[in-house]
C-alpha positions as CSV (number, residue, x, y, z in Angstrom):
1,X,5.3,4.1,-25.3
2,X,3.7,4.0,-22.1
3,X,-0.1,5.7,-21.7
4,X,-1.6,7.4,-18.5
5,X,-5.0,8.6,-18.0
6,X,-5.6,12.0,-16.6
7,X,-9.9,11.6,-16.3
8,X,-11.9,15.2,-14.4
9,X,-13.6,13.4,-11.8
10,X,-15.1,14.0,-8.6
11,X,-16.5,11.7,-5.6
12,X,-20.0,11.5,-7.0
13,X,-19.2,10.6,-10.7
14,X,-15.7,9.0,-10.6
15,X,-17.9,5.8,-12.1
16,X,-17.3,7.3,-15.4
17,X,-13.4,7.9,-15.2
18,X,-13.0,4.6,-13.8
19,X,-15.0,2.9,-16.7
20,X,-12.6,4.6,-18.5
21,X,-9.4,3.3,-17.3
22,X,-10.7,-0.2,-18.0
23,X,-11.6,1.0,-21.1
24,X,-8.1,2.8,-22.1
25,X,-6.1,-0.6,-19.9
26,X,-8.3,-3.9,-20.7
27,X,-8.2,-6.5,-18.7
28,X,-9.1,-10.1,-19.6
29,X,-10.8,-10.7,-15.8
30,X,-13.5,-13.8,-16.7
31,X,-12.4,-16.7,-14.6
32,X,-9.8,-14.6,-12.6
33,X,-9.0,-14.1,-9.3
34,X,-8.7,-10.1,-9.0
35,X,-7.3,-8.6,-5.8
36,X,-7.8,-4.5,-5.6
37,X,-5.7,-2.5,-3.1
38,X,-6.1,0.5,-1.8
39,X,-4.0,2.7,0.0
40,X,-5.3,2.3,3.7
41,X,-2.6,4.1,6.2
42,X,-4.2,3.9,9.2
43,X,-7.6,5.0,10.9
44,X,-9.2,7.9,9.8
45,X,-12.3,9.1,8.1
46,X,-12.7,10.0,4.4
47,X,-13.1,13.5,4.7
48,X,-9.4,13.6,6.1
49,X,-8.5,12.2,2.7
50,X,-5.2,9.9,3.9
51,X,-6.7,7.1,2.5
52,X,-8.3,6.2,-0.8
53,X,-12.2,7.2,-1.0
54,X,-14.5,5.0,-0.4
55,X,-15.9,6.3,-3.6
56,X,-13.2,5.8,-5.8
57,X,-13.0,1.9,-4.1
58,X,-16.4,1.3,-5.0
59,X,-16.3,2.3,-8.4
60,X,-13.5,-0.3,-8.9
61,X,-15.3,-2.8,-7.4
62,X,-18.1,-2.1,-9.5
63,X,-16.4,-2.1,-12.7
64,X,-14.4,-5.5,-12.0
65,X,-17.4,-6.9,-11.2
66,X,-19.2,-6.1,-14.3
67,X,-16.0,-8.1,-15.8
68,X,-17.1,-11.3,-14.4
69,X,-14.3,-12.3,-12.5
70,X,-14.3,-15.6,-10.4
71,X,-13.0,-13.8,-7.3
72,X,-12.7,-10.7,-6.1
73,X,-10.6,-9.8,-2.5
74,X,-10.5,-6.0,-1.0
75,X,-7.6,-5.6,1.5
76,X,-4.2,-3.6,2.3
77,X,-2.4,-4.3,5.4
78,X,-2.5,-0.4,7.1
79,X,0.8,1.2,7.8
80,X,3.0,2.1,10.5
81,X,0.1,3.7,13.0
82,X,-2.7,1.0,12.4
83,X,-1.3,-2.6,11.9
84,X,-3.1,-5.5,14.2
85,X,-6.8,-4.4,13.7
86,X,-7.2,-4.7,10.1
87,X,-11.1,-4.6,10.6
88,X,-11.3,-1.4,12.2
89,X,-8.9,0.5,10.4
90,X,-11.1,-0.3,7.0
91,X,-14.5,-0.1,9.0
92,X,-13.9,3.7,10.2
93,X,-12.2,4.4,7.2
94,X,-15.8,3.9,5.0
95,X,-13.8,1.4,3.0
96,X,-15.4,-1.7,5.1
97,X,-18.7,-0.7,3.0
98,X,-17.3,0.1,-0.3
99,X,-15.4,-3.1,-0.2
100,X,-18.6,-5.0,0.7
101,X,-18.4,-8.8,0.8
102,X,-15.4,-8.9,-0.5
103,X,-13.6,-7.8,2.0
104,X,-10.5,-9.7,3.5
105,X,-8.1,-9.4,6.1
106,X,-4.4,-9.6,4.4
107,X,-2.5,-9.7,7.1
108,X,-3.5,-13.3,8.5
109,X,-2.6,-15.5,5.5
110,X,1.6,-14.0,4.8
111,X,4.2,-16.4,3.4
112,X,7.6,-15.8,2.9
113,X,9.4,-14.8,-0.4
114,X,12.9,-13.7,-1.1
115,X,14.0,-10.3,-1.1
116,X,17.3,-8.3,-1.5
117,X,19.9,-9.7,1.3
118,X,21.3,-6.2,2.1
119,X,17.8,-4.9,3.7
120,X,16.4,-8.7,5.1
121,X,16.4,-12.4,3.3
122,X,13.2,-12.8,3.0
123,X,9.6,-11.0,3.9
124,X,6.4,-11.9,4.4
125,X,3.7,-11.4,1.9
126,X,-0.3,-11.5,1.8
127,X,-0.7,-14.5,0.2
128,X,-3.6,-12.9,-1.4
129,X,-1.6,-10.7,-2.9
130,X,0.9,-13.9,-4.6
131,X,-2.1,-15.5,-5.7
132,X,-4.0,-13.0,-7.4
133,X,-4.7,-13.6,-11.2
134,X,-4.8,-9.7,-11.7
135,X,-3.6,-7.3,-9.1
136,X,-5.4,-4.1,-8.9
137,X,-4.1,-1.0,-7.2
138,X,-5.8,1.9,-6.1
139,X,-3.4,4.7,-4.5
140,X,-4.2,8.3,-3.2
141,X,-2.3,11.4,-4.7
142,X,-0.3,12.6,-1.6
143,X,3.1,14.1,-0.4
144,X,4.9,12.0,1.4
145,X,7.8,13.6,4.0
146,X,10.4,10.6,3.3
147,X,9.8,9.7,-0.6
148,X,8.6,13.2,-1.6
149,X,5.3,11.9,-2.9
150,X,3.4,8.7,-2.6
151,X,1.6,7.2,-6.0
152,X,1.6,4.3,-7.4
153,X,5.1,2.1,-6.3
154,X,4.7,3.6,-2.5
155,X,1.1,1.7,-2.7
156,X,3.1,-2.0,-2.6
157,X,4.5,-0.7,0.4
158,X,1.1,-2.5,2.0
159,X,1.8,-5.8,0.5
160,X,3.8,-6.1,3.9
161,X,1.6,-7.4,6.7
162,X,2.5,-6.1,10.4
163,X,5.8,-4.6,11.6
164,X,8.0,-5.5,8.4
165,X,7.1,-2.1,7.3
166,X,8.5,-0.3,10.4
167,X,11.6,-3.0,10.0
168,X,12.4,-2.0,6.7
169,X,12.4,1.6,7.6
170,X,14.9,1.3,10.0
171,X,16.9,-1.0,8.1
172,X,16.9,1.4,5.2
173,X,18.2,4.0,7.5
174,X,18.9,7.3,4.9
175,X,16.3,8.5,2.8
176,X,17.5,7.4,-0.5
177,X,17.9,3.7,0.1
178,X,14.4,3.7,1.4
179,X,13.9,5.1,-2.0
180,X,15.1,2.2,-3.5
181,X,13.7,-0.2,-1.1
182,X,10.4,0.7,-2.1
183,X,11.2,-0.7,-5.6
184,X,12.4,-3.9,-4.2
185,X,9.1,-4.1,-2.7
186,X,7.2,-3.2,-5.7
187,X,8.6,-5.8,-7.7
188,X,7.5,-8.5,-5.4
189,X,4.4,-8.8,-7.4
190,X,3.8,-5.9,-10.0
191,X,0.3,-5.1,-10.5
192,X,-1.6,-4.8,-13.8
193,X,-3.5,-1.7,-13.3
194,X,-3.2,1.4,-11.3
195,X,-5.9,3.7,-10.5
196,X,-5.8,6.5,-8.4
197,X,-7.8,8.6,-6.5
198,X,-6.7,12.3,-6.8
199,X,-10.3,13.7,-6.2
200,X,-8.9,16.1,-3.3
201,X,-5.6,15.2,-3.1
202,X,-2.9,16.0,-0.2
203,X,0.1,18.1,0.4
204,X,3.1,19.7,2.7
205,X,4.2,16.7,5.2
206,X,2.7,13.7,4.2
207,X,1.4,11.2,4.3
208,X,-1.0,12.0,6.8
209,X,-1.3,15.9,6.4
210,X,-4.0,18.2,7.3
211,X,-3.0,20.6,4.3
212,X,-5.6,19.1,1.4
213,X,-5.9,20.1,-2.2
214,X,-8.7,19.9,-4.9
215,X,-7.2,18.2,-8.3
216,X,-10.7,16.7,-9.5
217,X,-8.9,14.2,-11.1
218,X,-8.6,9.9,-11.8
219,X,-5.6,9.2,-12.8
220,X,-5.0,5.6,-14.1
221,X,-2.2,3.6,-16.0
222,X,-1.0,0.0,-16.8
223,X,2.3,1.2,-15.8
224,X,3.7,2.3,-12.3
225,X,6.7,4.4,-13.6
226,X,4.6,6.4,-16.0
227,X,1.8,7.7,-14.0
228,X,4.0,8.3,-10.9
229,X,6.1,10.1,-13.3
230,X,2.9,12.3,-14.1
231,X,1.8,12.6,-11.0
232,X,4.8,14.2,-10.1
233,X,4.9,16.8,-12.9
234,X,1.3,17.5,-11.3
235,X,2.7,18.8,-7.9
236,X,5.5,20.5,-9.9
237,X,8.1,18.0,-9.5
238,X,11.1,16.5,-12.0
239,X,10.1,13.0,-11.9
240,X,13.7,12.4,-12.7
241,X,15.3,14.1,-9.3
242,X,13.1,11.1,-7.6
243,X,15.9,8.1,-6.6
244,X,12.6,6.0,-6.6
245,X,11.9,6.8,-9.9
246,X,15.0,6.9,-11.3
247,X,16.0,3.2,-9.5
248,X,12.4,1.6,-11.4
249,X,13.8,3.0,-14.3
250,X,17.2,2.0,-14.1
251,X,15.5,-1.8,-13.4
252,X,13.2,-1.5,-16.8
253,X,10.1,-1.0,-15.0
254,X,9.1,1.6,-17.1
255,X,9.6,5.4,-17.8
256,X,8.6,8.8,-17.1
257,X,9.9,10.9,-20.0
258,X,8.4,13.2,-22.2
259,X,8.4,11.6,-25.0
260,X,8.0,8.2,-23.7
261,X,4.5,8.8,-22.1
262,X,1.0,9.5,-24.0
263,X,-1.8,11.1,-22.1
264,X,-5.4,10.3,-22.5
265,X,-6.5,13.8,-21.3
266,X,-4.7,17.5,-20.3
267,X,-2.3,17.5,-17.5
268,X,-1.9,20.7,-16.0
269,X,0.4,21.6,-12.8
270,X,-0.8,22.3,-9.9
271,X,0.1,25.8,-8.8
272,X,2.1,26.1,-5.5
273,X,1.7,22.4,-4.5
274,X,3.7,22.2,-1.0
275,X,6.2,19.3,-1.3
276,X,8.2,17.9,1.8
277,X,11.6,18.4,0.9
278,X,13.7,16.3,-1.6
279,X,15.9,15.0,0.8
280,X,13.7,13.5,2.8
281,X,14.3,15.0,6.0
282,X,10.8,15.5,6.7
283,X,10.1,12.1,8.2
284,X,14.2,11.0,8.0
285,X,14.8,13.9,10.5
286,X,11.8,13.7,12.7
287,X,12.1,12.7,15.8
288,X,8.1,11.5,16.9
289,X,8.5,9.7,14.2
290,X,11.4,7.8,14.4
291,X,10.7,7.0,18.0
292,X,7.2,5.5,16.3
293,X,9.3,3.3,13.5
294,X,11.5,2.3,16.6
295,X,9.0,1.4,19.1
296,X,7.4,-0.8,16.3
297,X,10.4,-2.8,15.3
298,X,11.0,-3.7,19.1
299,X,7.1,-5.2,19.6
300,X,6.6,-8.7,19.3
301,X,4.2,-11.0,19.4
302,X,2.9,-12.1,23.1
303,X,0.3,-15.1,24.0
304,X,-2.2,-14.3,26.8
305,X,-2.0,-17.9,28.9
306,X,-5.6,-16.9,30.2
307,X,-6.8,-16.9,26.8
308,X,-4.5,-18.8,25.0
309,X,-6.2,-22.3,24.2
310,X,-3.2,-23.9,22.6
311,X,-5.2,-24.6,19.4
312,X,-2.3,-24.2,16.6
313,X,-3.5,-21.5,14.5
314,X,-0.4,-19.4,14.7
315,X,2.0,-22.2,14.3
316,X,0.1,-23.7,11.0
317,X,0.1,-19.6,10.1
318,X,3.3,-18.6,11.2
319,X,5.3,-17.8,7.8
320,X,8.8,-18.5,9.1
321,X,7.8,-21.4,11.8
322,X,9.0,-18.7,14.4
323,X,5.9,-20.1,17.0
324,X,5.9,-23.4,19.4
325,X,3.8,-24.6,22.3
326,X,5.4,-24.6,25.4
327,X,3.5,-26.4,28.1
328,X,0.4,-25.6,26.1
329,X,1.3,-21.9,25.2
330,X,2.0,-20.2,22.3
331,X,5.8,-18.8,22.1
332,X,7.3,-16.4,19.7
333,X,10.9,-17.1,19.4
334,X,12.4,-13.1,18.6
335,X,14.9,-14.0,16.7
336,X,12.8,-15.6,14.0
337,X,9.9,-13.9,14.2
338,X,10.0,-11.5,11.1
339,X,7.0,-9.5,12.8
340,X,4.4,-9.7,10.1
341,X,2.2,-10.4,13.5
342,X,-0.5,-12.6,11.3
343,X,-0.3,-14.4,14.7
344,X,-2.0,-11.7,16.4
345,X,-4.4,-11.3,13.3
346,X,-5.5,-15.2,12.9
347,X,-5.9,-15.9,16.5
348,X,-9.7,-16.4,17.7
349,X,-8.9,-16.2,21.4
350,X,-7.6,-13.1,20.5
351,X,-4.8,-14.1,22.9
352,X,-1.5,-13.1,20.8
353,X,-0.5,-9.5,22.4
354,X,1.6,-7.0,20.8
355,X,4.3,-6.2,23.6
């Protein structure tokens, strides 16, 4: 039996529903290294609510910190519209503050890891994110125009540094195997609590909608399937017509019946939450942005010879040894390069260009 917390909350006293979900989901953190992750799209501010709150981010810092790990790192690598300024992205954001010190820039440390052959070989991964002792994630409640909604799988999505992202999109190519590639992604590193801000939550065509909601709600869980599950019955979805659900199930990653979930708390449905449609053809058939996912998979990494000082950095960093010095320049070979861009991130010339 899988338990999910449904906690009223709102920006001002989501300490307590936070407390909470470590309360309801104990973690043995003493000693650890804990990463937490929250869901940072792109560059916004908070009141446009398409990422997680600052609020809700510094509650979970606050409450792993009471826990006395060793370690604590805040990062995500931002999605298709923001990659290659980490920094800013999290700095405009609020989340720069809530994060505080323990702030860190994921996407200048990947390393490759296997992954299924029929989307790519292998991918890069913040090697924060493979060291971590205990993996924390923090996702938003939104829609999402290509997986319906976006909860607590979709949130892995940002274990990819860079370009992978808008790789893997195109790869994918139809709606439901991006469904499924999700998953794949997901169960590069599963994390061991999920909580998730649904203060003011977001509908119509995600993920970066102007059409908000108020839920006044924290949702948390130890297990992905289950609250994604609940936070589809929330916008008035069958969890089951959700290939991304149905494929973690399927795999044993959990489940989002009835009568295989508990609730700590009342769920109630959300009356006439918009929805993209079920077939994805929200993102799937627009054209802005697919032009977007393809001008991304077609940049690659560039070095600046005025600035380039032919220290090394991107070689030692380079995940897939796709970088050499050529007459004392830095050169991305494109047929290597698995565009993960920590290149671009790592350099302190700030000579790698994104072209």
């Amino acid at each position: 039996m899988h338990h999910v917390l449904i906690h009223p909350a709102t920006y001002a006293d989501c300490r307590a529903a936070v407390e909470r979900a470590f309360e309801l989901f104990p973690l043995d953190l003493v000693g650890k290294k804990v990463v937490i992750k929250p869901n940072v799209l792109r560059a916004s501010t908070a009141d446009e609510h398409i990422v997680t709150h600052p609020a809700v981010l510094r509650a979970v810092v606050a409450a792993v910190e009471l826990r006395q790990p060793q370690e604590i790192v805040v990062g995500d690598n931002p999605g298709l519209f923001s990659y290659g300024d980490n920094e800013s992205t999290f700095e405009k954001t609020g989340l720069m503050a809530a994060a505080g010190k323990y702030y860190r820039n994921l996407g200048d440390s990947p390393q490759t890891v296997a992954f299924p052959a029929e989307f790519m070989p292998e991918v890069g991964v913040s090697r924060e994110i493979v060291d971590a002792d205990i993996l924390i994630s923090v996702p938003k409640f939104k829609s999402h125009g290509l997986t319906v909604m976006t909860g607590a799988i979709k949130n892995s999505y940002g274990f990819l540094p860079g370009a992978q992202k808008a790789r893997l999109h195109q790869i994918a190519g139809t709606p439901e195997r991006f469904h499924e590639l999700i998953v794949d992604v997901f169960r590069l590193r599963i994390p061991g609590l999920f909580i998730m801000d649904a203060v003011v939550g977001m509908e119509g065509n995600g993920p970066a909608s102007p059409d908000l909601r108020e839920i006044g709600l924290i949702l948390a869980a130890d297990n992905a399937v289950a609250l994604d599950g609940i936070v589809a019955r929330i916008m008035g979805l069958e969890p089951g017509r959700l290939r991304f659900l149905q494929k973690a199930r399927a795999l044993g990653l959990g489940d989002f019946e009835d009568q295989k979930v508990s609730i700590d708390g009342e769920l109630q449905v959300v009356p006439n939450f918009k929805v993209p449609p079920l077939g994805g053809e929200a993102i799937a058939c627009d054209e802005a942005v697919q032009e977007i996912i393809k001008g991304r998979t077609e940049v690659r990494p560039t070095a600046d010879p005025d600035l380039c000082t032919a220290c090394g950095l991107c070689i030692e960093h380079c995940p897939v040894e796709a970088i050499a010095l050529e007459a004392d320049l830095a050169v991305a070979d494109v047929e290597t390069c698995i565009t993960c861009f920590c290149c671009q991130e790592i350099c302190p010339e700030m000579a790698m260009t994104l072209n």
